[in-house]
N, CA, C and O of each residue as an XYZ file, in Angstrom:
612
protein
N     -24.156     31.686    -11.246
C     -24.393     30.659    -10.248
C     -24.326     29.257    -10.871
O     -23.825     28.316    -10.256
N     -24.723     29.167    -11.818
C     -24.532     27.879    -12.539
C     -23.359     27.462    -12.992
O     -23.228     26.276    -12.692
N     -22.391     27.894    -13.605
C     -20.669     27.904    -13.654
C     -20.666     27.348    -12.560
O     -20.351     26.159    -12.613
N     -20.990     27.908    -11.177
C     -20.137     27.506     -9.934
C     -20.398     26.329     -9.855
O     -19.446     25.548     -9.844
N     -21.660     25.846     -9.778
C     -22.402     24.250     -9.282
C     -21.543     23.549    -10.603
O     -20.968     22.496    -10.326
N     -21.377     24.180    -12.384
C     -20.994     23.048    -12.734
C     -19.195     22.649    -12.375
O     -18.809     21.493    -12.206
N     -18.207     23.970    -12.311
C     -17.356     24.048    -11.563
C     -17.249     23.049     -9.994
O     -16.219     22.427     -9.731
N     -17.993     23.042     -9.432
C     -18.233     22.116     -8.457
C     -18.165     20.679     -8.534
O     -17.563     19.856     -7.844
N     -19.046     20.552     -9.700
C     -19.272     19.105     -9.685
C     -17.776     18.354    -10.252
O     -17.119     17.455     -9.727
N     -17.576     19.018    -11.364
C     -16.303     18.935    -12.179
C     -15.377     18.513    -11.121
O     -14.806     17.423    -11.069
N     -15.263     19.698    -10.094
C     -14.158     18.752     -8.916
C     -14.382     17.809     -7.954
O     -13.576     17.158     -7.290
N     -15.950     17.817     -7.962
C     -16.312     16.127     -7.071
C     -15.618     15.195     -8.040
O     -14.599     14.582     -7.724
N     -16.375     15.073     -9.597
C     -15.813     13.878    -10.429
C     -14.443     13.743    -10.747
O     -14.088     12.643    -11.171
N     -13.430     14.820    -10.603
C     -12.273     14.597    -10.770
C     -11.740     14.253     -9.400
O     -11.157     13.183     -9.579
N     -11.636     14.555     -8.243
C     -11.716     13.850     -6.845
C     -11.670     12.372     -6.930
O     -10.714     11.639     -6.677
N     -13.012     12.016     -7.379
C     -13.275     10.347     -7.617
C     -12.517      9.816     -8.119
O     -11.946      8.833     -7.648
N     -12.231     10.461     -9.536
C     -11.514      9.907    -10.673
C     -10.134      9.737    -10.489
O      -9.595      8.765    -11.018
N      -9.200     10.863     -9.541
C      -8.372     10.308     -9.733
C      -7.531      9.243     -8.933
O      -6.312      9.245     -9.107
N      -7.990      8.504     -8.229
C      -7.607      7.197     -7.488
C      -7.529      6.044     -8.136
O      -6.706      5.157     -7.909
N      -8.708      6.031     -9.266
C      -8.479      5.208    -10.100
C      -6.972      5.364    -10.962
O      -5.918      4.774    -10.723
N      -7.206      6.164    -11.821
C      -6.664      6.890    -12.791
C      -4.797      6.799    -11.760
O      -4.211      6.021    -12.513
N      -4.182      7.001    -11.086
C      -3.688      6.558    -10.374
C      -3.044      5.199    -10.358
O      -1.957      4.959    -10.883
N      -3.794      4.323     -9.717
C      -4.090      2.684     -9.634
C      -3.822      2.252    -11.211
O      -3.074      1.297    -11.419
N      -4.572      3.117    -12.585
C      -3.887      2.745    -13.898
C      -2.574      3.203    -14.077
O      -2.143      2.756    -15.140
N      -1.911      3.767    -13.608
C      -1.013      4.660    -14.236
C       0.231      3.939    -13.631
O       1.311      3.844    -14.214
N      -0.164      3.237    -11.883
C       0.893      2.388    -11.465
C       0.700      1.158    -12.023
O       1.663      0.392    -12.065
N      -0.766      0.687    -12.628
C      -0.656     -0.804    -12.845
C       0.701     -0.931    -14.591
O       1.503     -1.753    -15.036
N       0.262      0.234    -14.910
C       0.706      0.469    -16.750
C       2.337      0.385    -16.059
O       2.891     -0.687    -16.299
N       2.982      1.169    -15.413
C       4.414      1.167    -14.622
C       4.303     -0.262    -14.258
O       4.606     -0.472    -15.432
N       4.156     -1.490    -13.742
C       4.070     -2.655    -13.578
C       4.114     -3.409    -14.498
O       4.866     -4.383    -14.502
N       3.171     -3.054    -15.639
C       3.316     -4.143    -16.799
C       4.728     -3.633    -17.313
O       5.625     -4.476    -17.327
N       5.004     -2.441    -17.705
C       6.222     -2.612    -18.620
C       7.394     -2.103    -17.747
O       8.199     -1.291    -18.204
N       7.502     -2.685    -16.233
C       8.338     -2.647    -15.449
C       9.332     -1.321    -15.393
O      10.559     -1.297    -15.290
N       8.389     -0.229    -15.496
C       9.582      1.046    -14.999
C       9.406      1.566    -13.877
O       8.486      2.309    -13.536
N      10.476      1.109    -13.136
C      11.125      1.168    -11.386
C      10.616      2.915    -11.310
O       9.722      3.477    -10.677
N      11.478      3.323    -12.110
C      10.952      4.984    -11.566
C       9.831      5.106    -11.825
O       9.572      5.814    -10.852
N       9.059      5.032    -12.243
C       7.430      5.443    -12.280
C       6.827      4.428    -11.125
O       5.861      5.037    -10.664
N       6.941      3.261    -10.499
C       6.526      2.456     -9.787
C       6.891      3.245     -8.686
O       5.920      3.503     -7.974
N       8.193      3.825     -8.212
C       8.564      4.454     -6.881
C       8.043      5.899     -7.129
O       8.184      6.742     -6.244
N       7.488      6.184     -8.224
C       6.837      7.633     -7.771
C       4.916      7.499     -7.316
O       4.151      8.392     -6.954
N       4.691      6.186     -7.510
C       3.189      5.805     -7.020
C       3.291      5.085     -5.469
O       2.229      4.846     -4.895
N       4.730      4.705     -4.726
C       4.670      4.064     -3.566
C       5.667      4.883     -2.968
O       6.566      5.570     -3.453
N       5.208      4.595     -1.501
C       6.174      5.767     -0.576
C       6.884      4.341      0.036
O       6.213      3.940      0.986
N       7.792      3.665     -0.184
C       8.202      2.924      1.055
C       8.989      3.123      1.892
O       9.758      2.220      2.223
N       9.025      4.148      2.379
C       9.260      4.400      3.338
C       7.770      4.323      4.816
O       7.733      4.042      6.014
N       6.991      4.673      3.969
C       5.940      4.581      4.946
C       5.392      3.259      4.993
O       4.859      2.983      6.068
N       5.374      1.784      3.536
C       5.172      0.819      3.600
C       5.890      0.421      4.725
O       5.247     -0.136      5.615
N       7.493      0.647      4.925
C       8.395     -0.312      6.251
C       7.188     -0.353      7.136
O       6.303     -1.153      7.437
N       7.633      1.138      7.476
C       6.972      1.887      8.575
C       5.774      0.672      9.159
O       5.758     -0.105     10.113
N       4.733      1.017      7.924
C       3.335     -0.054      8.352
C       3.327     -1.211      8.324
O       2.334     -1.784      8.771
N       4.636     -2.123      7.690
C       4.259     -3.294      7.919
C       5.306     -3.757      9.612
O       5.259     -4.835     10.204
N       6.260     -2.348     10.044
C       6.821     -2.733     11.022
C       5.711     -2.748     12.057
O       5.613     -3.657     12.882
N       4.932     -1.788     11.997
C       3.970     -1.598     13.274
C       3.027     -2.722     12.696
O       2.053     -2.644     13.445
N       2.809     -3.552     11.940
C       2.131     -4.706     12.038
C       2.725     -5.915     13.003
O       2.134     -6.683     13.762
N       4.164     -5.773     12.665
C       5.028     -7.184     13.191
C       5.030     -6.757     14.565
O       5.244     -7.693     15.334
N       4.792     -5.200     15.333
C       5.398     -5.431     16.255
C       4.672     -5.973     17.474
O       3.448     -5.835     17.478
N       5.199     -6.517     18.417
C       5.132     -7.079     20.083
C       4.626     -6.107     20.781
O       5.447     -5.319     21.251
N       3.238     -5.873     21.050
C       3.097     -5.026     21.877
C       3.238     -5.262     23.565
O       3.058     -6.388     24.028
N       3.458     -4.507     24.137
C       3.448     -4.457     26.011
C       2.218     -5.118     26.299
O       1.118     -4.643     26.017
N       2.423     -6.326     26.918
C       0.916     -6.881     27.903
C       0.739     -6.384     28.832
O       1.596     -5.747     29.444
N      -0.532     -6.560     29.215
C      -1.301     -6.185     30.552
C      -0.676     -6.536     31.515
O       0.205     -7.390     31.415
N      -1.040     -5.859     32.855
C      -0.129     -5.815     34.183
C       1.685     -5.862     33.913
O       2.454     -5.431     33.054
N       1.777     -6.501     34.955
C       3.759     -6.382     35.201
C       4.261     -7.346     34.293
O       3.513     -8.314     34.158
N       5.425     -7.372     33.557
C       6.362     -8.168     33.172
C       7.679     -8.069     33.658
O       8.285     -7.148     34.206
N       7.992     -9.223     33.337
C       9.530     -9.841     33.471
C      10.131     -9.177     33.319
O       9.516     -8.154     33.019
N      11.444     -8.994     33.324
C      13.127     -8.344     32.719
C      12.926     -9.229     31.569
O      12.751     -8.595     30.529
N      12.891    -10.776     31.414
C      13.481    -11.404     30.643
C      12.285    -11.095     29.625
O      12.565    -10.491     28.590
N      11.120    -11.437     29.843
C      10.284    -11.030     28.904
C       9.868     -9.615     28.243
O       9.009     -9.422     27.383
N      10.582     -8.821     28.782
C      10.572     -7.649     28.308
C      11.962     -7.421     27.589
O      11.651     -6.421     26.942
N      12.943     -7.601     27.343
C      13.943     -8.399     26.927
C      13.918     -9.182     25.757
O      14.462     -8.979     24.672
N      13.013    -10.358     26.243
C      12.759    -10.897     24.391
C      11.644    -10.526     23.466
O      11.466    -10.942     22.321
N      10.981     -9.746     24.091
C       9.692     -8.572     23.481
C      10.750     -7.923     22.583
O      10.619     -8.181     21.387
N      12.187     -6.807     23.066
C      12.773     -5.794     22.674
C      13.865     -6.459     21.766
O      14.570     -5.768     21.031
N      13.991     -7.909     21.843
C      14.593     -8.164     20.542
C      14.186     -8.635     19.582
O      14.775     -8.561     18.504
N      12.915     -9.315     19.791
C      12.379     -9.723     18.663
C      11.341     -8.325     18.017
O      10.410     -8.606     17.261
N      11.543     -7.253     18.297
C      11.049     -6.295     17.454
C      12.245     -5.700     16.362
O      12.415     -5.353     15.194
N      12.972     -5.874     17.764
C      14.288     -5.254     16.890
C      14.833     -6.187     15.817
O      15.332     -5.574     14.874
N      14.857     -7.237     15.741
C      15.070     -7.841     14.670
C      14.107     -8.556     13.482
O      14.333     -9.331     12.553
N      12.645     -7.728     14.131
C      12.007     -8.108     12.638
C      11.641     -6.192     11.888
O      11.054     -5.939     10.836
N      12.162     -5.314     12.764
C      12.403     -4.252     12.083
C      13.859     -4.224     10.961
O      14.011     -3.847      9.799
N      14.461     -4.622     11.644
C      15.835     -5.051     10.659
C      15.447     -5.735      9.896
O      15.728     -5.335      8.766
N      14.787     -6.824      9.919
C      14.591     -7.795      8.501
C      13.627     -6.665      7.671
O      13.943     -6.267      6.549
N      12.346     -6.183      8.420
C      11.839     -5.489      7.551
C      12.500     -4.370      6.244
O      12.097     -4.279      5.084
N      13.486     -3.702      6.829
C      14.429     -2.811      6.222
C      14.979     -3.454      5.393
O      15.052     -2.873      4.310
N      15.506     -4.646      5.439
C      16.602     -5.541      4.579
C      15.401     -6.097      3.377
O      15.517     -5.660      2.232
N      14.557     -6.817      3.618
C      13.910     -7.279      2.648
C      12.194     -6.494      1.618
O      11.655     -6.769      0.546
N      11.963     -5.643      2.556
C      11.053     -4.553      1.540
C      11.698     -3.702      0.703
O      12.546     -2.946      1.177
N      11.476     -3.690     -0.341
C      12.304     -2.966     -1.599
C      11.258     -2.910     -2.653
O      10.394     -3.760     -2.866
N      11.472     -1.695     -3.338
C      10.690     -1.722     -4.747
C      10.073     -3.135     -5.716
O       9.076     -3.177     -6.437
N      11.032     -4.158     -5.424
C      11.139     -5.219     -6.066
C       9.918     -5.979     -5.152
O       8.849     -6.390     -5.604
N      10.241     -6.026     -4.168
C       9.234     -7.086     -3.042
C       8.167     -6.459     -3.192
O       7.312     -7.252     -3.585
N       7.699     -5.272     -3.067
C       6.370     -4.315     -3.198
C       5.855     -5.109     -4.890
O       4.813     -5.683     -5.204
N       6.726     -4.899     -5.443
C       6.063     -5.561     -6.950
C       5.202     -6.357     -6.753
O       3.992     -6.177     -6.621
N       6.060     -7.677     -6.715
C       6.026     -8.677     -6.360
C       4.523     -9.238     -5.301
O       3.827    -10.237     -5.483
N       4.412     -8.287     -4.322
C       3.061     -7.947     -3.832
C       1.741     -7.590     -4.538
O       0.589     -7.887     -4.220
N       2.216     -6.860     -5.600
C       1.340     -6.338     -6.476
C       0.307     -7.108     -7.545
O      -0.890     -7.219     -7.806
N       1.830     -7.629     -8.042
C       1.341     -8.567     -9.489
C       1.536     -9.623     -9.165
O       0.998    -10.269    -10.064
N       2.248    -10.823     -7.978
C       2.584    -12.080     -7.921
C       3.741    -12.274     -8.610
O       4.138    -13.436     -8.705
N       4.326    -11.466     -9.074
C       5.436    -12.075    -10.032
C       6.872    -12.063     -9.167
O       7.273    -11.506     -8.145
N       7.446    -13.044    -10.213
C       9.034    -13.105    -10.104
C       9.890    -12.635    -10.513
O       9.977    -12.958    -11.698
N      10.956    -11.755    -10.111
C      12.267    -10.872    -10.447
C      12.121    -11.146    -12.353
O      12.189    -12.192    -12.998
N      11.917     -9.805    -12.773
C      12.620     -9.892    -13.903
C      11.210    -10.591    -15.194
O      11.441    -10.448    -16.395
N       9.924    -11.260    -14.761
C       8.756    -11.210    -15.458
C       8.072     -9.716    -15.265
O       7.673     -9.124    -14.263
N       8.105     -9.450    -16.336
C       7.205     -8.171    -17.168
C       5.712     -8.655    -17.855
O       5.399     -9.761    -18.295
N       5.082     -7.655    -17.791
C       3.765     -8.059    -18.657
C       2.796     -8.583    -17.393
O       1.996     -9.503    -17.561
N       2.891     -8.175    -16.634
C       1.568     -9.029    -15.193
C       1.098     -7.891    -14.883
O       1.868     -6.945    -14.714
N      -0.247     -7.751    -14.747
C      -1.213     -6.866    -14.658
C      -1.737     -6.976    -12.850
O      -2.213     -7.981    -12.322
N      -1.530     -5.911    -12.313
C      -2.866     -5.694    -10.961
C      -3.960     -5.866    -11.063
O      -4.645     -6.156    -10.082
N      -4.498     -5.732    -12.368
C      -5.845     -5.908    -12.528
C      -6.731     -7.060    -13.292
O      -7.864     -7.004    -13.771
N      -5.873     -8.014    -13.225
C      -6.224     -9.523    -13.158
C      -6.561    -10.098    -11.559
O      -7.272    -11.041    -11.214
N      -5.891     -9.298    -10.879
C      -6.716     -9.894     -9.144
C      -7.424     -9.244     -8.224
O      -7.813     -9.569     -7.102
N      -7.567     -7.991     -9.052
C      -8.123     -6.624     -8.347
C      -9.462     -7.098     -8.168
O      -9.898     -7.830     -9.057
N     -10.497     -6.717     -6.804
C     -11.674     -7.345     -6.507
C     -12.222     -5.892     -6.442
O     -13.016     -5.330     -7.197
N     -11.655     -5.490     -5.462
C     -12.135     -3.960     -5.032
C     -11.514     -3.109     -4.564
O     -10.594     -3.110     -3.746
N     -12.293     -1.940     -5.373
C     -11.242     -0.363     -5.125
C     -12.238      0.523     -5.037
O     -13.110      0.682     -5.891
N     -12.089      1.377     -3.559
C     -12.819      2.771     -3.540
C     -12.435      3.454     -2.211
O     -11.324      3.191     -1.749
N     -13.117      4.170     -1.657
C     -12.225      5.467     -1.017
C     -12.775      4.793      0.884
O     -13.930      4.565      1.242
N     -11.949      4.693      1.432
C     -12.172      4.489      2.946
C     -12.469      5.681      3.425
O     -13.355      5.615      4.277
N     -12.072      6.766      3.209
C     -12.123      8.342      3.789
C     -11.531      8.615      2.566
O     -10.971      7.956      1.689
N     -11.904     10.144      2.821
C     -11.646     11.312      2.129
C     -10.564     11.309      1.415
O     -10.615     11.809      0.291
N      -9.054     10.613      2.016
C      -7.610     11.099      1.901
C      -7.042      9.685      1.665
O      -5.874      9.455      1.353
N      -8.056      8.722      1.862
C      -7.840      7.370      1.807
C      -8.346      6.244      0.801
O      -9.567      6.334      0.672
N      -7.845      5.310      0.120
C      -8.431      4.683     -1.073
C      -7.831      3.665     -0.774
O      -6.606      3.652     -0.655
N      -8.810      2.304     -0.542
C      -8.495      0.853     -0.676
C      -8.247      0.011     -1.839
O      -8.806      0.550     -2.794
N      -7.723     -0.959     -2.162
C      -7.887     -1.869     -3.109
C      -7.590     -3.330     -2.258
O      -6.899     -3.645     -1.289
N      -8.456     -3.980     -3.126
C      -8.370     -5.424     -2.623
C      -8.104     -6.590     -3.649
O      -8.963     -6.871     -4.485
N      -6.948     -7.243     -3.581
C      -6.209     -8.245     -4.359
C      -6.731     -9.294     -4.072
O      -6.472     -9.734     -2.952
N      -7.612    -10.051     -4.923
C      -7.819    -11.498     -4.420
C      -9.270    -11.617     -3.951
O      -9.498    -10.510     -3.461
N     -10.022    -12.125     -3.872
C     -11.372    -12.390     -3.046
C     -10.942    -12.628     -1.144
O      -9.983    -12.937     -0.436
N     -12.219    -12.283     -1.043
C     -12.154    -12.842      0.800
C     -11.912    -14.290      0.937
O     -11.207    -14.714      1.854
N     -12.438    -15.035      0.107
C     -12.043    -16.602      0.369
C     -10.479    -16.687      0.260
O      -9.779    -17.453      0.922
N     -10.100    -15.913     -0.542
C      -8.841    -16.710     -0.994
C      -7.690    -15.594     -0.329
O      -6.641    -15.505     -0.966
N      -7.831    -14.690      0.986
C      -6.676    -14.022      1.621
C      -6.223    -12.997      1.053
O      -5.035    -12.831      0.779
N      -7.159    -12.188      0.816
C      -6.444    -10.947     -0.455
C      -5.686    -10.453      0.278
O      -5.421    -10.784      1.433
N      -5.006     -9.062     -0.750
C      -3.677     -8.665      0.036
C      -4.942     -7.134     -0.409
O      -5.575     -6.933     -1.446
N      -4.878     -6.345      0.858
C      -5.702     -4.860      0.697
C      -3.865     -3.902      0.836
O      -2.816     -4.111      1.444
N      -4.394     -2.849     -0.134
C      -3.660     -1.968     -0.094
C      -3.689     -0.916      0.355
O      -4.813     -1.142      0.804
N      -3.468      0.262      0.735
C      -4.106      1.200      0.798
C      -3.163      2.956      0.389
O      -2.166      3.459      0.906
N      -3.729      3.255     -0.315
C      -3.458      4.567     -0.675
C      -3.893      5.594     -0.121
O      -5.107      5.727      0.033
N      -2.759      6.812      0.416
C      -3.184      8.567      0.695
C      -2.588      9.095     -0.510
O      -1.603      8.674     -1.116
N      -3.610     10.447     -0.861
C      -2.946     11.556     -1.483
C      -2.116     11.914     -0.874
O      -1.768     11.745      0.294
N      -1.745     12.462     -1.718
C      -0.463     13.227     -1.592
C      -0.482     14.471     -2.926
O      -0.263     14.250     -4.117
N      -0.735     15.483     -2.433
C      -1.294     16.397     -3.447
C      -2.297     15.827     -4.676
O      -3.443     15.406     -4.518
N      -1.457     15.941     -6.106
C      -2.604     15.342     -6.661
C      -1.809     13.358     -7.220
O      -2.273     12.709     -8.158
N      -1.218     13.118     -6.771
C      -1.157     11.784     -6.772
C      -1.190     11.243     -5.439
O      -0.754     11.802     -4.432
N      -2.052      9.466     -5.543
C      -2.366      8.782     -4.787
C      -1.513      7.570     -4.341
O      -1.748      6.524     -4.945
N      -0.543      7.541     -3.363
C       0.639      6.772     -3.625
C       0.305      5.558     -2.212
O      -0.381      5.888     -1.245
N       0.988      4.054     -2.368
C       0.975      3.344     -1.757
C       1.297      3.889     -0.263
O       1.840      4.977     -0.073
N       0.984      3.194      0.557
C       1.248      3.355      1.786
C       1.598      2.512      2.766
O       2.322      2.575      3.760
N       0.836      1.614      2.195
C       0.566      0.332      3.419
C       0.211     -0.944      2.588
O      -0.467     -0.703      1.589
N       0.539     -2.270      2.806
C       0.333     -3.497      2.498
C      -0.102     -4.320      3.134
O       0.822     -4.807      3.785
N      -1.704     -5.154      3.508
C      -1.610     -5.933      4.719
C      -2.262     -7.313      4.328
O      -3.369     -7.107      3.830
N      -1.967     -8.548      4.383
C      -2.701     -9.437      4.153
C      -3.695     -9.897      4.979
O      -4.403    -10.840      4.627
């Protein structure tokens, strides 16, 4: 019976641990800029995704226009297109560390304020203080790595 409880605990603390452990492993891929290890800690495909359903125009209350329903359906459609065109491995960086194309050596964890678990499947970090507009991130598992998901300022 005791094996089990310490067996137990062992996988609460490794649970915890590895979100961090994670968060190092992409910040270490950041400092010495290797693209493939950076795209195996972020899904962007699901970043588009979330920052499209940020940009988008939702339907107002009661009836609308033709015309306003109309320029609702293009201005989604064309900040989903920009979204596609300009989120890239590179721009996600760039989100990360502040840096510019091609500077190496910038750490996440020079602006990192706070990191810990929103839910179960879910892990925040927060870039920057509240005064100053941080950028929160947020990470799901995904088996046993914890990969970007979402970006929101």
């Amino acid at each position: 019976m005791r094996w089990i409880s310490r067996l137990l605990f062992l996988a609460i603390v490794l649970y915890v641990v590895l979100p961090y452990y994670s968060l190092y492993r992409l910040d270490h891929a950041l400092v010495i800029d290797d693209v493939e290890q950076i795209s195996h800690f972020i899904d962007l495909e699901q970043v588009r995704k979330n920052y499209k359903l940020g940009l988008r125009i939702r339907e107002g209350e009661g009836r609308e226009g033709v015309v306003k329903q109309l320029f609702r359906g293009t201005a989604n459609a064309m900040s989903e297109m920009t979204v596609d065109q300009l989120v890239s491995l590179n721009w996600v960086r760039k989100q990360l560390v502040a840096a510019e194309s091609g500077q190496v050596g910038q750490s996440m964890f020079a602006s990192l304020d706070h990191a810990f678990f929103e839910f179960p499947n879910q892990f925040m970090v927060r870039l920057g203080t509240l005064e100053n507009n941080p950028t929160h991130l947020i990470f799901v598992r995904e088996d046993w790595v914890w990969r970007l998901v979402a970006i929101h300022h």
